[in-house]
C-alpha positions in Angstrom: 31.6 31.1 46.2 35.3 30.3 45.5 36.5 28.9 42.0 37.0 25.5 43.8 33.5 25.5 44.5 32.2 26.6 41.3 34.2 23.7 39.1 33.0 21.5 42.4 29.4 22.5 41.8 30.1 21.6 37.8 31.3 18.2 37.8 28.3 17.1 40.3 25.9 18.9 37.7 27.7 17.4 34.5 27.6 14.2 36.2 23.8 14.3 37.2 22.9 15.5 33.4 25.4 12.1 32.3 23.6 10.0 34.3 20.5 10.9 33.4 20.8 10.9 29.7 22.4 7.2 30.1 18.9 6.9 32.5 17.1 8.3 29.3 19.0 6.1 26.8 18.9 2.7 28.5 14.9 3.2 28.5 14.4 4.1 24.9 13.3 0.9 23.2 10.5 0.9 21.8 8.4 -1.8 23.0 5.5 -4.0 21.1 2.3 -5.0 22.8 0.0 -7.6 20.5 -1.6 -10.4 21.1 -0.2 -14.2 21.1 -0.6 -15.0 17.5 -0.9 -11.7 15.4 -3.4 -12.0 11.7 -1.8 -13.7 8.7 -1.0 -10.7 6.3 -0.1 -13.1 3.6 0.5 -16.9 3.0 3.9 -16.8 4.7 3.6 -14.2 7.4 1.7 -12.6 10.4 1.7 -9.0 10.9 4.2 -9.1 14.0 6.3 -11.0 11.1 6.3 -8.4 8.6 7.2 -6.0 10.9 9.7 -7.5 12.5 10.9 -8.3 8.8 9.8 -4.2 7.3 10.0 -2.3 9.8 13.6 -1.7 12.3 12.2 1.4 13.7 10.1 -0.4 16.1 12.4 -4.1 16.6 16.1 -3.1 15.4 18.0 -3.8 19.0 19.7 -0.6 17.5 17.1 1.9 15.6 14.3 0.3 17.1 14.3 3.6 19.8 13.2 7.4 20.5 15.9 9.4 22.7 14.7 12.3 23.1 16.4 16.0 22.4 18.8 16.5 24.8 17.2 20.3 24.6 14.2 18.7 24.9 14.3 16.3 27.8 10.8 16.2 29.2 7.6 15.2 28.3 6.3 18.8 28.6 9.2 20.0 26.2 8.6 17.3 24.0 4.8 18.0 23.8 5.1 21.8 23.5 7.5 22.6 21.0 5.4 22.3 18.3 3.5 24.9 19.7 6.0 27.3 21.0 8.1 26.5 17.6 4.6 27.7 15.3 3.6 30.4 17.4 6.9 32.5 15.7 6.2 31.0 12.4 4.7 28.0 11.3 7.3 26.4 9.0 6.1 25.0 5.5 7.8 21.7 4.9 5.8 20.6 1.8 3.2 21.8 -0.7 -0.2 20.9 -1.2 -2.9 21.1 -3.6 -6.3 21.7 -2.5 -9.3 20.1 -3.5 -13.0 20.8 -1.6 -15.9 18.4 -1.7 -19.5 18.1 -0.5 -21.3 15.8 1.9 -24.6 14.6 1.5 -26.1 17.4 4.3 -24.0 20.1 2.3 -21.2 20.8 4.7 -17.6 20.9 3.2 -14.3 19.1 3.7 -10.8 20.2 2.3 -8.3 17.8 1.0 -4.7 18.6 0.5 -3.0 16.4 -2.0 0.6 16.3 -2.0 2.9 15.8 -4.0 0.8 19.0 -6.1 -0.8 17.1 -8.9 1.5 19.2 -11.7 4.4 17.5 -9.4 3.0 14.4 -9.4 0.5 13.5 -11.9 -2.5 11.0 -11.3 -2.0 7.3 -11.5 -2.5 4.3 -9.5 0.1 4.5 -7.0 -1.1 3.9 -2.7 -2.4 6.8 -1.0 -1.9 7.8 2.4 -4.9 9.4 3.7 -3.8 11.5 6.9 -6.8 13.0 9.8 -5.3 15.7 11.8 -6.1 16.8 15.7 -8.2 18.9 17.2 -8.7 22.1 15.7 -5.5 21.1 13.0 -5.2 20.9 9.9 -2.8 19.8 6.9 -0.5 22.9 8.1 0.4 21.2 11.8 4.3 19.9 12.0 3.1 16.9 13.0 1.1 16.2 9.5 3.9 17.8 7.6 6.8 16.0 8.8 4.8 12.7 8.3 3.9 13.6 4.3 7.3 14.8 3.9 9.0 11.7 4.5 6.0 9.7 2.8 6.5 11.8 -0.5 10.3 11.4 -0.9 12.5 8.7 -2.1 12.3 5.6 -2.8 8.5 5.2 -1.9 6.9 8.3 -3.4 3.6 7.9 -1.9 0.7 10.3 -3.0 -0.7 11.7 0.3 -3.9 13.5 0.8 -5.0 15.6 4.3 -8.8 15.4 5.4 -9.5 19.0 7.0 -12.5 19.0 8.5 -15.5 21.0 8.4 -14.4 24.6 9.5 -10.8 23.6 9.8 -7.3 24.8 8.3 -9.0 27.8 6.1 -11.9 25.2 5.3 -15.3 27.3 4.7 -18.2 26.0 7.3 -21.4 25.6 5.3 -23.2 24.1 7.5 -24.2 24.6 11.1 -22.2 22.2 12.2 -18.3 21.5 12.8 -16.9 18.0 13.3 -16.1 16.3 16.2 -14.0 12.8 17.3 -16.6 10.9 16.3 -18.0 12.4 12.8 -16.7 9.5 10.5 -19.5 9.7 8.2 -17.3 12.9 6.9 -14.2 10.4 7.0 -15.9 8.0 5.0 -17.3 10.4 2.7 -13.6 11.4 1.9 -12.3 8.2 1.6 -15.4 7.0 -1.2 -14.4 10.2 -3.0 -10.5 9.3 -2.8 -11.4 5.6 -4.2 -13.9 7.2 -7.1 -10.7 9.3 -8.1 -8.2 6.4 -8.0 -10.1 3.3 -7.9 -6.7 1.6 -8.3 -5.1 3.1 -5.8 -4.6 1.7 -1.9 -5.5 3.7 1.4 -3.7 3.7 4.2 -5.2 5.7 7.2 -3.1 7.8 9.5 -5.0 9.8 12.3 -3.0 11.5 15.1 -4.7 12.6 18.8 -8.6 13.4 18.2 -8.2 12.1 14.4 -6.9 8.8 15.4 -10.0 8.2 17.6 -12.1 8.9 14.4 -10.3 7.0 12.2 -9.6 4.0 14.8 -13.6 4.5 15.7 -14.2 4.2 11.7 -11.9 0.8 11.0 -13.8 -0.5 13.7 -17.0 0.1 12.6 -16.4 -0.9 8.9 -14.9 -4.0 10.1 -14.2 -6.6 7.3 -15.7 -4.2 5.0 -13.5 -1.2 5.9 -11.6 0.1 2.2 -8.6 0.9 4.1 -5.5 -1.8 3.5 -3.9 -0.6 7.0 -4.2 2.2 9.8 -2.1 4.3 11.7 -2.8 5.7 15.2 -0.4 8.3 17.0 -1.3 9.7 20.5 -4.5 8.8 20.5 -7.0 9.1 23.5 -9.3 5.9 23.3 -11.1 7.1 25.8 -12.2 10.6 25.4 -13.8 11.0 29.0 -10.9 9.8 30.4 -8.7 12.3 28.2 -10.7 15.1 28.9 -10.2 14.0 33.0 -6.7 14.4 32.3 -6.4 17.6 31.0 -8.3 18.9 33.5 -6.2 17.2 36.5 -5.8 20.1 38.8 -1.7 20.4 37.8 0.4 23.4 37.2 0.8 22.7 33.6 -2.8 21.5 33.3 -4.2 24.5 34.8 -1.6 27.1 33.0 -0.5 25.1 29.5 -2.5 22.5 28.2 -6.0 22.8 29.1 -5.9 26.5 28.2 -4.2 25.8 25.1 -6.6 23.1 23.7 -9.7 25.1 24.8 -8.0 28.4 23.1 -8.2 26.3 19.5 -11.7 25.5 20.4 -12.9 28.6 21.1 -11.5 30.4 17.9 -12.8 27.6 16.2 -16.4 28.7 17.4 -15.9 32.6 17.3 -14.7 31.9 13.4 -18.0 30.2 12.4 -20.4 31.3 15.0 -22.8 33.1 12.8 -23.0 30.2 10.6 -22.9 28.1 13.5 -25.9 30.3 15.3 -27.8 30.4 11.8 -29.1 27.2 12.4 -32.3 25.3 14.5 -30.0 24.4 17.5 -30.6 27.8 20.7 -27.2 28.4 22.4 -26.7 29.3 25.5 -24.6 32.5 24.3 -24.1 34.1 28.2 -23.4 30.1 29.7 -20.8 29.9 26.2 -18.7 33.0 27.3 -18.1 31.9 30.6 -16.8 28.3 29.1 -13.3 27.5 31.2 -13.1 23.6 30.4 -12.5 21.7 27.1 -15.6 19.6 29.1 -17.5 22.0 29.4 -17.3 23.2 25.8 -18.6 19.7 24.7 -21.6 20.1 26.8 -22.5 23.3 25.8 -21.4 23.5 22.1 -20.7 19.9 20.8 -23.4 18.3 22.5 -25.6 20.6 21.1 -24.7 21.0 17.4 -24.8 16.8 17.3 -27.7 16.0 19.5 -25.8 13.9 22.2 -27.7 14.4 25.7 -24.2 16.2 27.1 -20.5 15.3 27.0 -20.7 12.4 28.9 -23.0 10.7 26.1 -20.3 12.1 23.4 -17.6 10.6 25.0 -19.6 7.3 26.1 -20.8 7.0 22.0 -17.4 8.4 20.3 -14.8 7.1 21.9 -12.8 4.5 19.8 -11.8 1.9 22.1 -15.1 0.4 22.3 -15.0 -0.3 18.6 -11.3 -1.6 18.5 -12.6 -5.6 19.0 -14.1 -5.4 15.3 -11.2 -4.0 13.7 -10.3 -6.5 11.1 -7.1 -4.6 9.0 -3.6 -4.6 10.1 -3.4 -1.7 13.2 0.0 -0.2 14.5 -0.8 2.5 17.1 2.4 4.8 18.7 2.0 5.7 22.0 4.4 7.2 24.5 4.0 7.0 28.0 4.6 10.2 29.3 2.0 11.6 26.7 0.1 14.3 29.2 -3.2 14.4 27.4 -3.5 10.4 26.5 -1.9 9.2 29.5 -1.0 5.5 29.9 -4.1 3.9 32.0 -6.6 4.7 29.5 -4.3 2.5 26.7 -6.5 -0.5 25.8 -3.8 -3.2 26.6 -6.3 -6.0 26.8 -8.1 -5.3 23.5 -4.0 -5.0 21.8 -3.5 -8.5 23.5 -6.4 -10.2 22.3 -7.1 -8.8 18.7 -4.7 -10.2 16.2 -5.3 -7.0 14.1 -3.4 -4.2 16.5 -0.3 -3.8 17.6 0.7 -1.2 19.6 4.2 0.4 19.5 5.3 2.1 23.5 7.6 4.5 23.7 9.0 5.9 27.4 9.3 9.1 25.9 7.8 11.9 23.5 5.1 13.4 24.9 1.5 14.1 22.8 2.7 14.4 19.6 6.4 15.2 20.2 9.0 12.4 19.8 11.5 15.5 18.7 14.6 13.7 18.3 16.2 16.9 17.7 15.7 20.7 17.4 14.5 19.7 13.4 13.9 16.5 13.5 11.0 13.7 14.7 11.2 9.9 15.1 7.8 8.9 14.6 7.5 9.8 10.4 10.2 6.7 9.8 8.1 3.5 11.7 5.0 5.2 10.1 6.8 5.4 6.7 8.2 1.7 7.1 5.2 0.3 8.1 3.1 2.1 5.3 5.6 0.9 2.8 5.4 -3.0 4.5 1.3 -3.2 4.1 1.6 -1.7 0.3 4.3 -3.7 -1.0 3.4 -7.1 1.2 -0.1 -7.2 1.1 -2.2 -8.4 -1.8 
């Protein structure tokens, strides 16, 4: 190939990556899906109000946008480098303070409080109560970035992290793990969070399979739930439809995520299975080793341990979406489109239009759990910061 050729060969290929990233740019506002007339939050404004008012992360014509990394173009980038970025080392962003407690059938849940309480001692300032993914824990990126930014200046928040049974170094002590749907445990957090500040307001924040519990829980509670708002990121709503998903029969299905996910599940299991095997419930231990689907592992293990018929009945009774109509709390849920494990058709869009409560926040962009803006950076902790700071400070 002459020179010619080679500088030919460059402009058409920095021209293609120009037009693409102006591609990428003009489709990066974030859009707002609620219905007509969104719920009074006070005497002088509805919840689109506030927002619009709190929150220029999701409206601002200017910062109301995710662009993507230019490193990190795609949605499988975008999704992944969380992963790839951990599996080197997992980077510690803030410090927590552990605290254990006991529900009523014995089994154990870790919180992480952070700021440290000799950091931050206790008082009656809001709370943001954060539920991690599957097989997480207080130590993902994801949860870390969002507490860093809630901790600092000026708001200060006290945050706490619910790691569920067996989860993030948390000792099982029971026969049982958790699963999307287990928000007795999330409720036996929060009552303990409210007998230690009483004064104090919760804010919820669940990402992937936690913000199907948590969104399942607020909806369940209804106009008794103690939360004074909720967060949602990536979250499935439907978990059938998820798991259908994951296992489409792709490339990056078949080689990246489904192996993935089902990898955290299994080790998971193999961590706890003599406690898990110690109790009434017979596994099928030869049917277990031969498990290749996230599915599959919900009919033979989760099904099981929580005495659903098979995955189909977990899914049909735990998925959130069902309980969304009776959520009666201000409800922002992020959501991008190209997210590969919550993909767009299984978004609720009717029950965002018609509840006053929710409003959901699309992005084009950021994959499950991504929104990496750069290589050290992520958009969604600033609208989750804004809007936490909008409910505390606005609502009564």
């Amino acid at each position: 190939m002459t020179s010619s050729s080679l500088v030919a060969s460059g402009i058409i290929a920095a021209g293609t990556i120009a037009v693409l990233r102006k591609h990428t740019m003009d489709n990066s506002q974030v859009k707002l899906v609620h219905a007509p007339q969104t719920a009074r939050v006070d005497d002088d404004l509805s919840l689109l109000d506030l927002i619009a008012a709190e929150c220029p992360s999701l409206v601002d014509p200017e910062k109301g946008r995710f662009v993507p990394s230019a490193l990190l173009p795609t949605c499988d980038m975008q999704t992944c480098f969380n992963a790839v970025r951990e599996r080197f080392k997992r980077p510690r962003i803030v410090e927590y303070e552990r605290e254990l407690i006991s529900t009523e059938d014995g089994g154990t849940i870790g919180l992480d409080w952070s700021p440290p309480f000799a950091q931050m001692p206790a008082d009656d300032r809001p709370i943001v109560v954060l539920s991690h993914g599957l097989s997480g824990g207080s130590q993902e990126t994801y949860v870390q970035l969002t507490v860093q930014q809630l901790t600092a200046e000026p708001h200060c928040f006290r945050t706490v992290v619910v790691n569920y049974r067996g989860c993030a170094g948390v000792k099982l002590t029971t026969h049982v793990l958790y699963n999307g749907g287990l928000t007795s445990d999330y409720g036996c957090a929060l009552d303990h969070i409210r007998q230690r500040f009483p004064e104090s307001p919760l804010i919820g924040i669940g990402y992937s399979l936690g913000a199907n519990l948590i969104t399942k829980y607020v909806g369940e509670q209804g106009d008794a739930c103690p939360l004074r708002a909720a967060i949602s990121v990536c979250n499935p709503y439907d978990l059938s439809a998820s798991s259908d998903a994951i296992d489409m029969p792709t490339f990056r299905n078949k080689h990246v995520y489904a192996p993935a996910m089902l990898m955290g599940l299994m080790q998971l299991y193999r961590r706890h299975k003599k406690v898990i095997e110690s109790g009434p419930i017979e596994f099928d231990a030869v049917a277990i080793s031969k498990i290749k689907r996230i599915r599959e592992f919900d009919d033979l293990i989760t099904s099981r341990a929580f005495g659903y018929e098979d995955s189909a009945d977990y899914y049909g009774k735990c998925s959130c979406a069902q309980f969304m109509p009776n959520i009666r709390i201000p409800f922002l849920a992020l959501s991008s489109l190209d997210d590969p494990v919550c993909p767009e058709r299984i978004i609720p869009r009717d029950t965002f239009h018609s509840n006053p409560y929710l409003v959901l926040a699309l992005t084009q962009y950021g994959g499950h759990l991504g929104y990496h803006e750069s290589m050290s950076s992520s958009w969604y902790p600033r609208p989750i910061t804004e809007f936490c700071a909008a409910m505390f400070n606005r609502l009564p």
